[in-house]
Each structure stands twice: as C-alpha cells, then as structure tokens.
N, C-alpha and C positions, 0 to 999 in steps of 0.2 A: 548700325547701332553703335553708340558711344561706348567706349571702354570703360567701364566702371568697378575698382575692387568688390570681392566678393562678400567684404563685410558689409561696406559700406549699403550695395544693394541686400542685402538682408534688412538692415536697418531700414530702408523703404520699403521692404515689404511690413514688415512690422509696424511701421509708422500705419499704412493701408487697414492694417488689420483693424488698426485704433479706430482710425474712421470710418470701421464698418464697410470696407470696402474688399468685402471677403472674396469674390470669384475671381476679381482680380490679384488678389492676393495669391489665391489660389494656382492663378495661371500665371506667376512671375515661379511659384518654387518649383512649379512642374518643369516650366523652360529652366530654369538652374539644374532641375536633377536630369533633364536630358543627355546634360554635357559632363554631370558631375555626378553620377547616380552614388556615390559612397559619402555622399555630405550631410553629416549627421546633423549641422546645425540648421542644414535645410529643410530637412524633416522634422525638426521640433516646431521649425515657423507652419511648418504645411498643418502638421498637427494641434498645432493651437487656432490656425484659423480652420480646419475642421471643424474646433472644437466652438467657435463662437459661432458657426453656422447649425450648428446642431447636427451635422453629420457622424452619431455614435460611431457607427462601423467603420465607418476610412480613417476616423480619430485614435479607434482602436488598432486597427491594422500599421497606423504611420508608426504610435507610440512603441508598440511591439518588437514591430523593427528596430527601434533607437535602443531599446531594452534589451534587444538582441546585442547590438555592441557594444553596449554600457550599460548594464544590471543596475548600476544605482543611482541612472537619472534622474534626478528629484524632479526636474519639469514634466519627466514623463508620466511618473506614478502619481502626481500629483493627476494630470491627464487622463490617466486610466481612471482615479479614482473619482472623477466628475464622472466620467462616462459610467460605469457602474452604479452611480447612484441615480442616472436620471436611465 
C-alpha cells in the first residue's frame, strides 16, 4: 500500500462520504483506527458517515467517545443531536 499523510487520506474518506460511498468509507476509518485507535478526527469522519447511513447507535457510541476527549465538539453535538431527533 502507498504511503499517504494522515490528513490527506481523511480527506478521501470524506470526499467517499459525499458520494454516498459509506461502507467504504466506513472501512477506510476502521483500518486508520487499527493503527491509530486515539484519532479523534478519525472518529468524527466514522461518525458522520454513521451518521448518513442511518446507523443511530454506532453514530452515537463514535460521538460519545470524541465527547469524551473533547466536551465541546461542535461536529459531535451537532451528531448527537440528529441522532436524538430521529
């Protein structure tokens, strides 16, 4: 596999998200948290493409966690608070 900075591949996972290309989306942030399990901005991406697949409860559990190390994540609560509504 090609060596690729860390932002940069966020940035493709995120671009994936746009085109509705969620499990794969999905399955690039879980391979980054393998290697990287304390990457919080890889759990906002996993969390937000939860969040367009309609998976409440893993959208909930990801955000949780980011809230856990950062109380005043605005992507998060924003997150939580789709989730709670639907």
């Amino acid at each position: 596999m090609a060596n690729i900075p860390l932002r940069a591949y966020e940035k493709m996972i995120d671009e994936l998200i746009e085109q509705n290309n969620l499990q794969e989306a999905i399955a690039h942030c879980k391979h980054i948290l393998k290697s990287y399990p304390k990457c919080i901005s890889t759990y906002r991406i996993l969390g937000k493409a939860f969040l367009e697949e309609k998976a409440y409860n893993e959208t909930a559990d990801v955000f949780k966690r980011v809230l856990t190390v950062y109380p005043d994540d605005f992507i998060s609560h924003v997150g939580m608070s789709l989730v709670r509504e639907n």
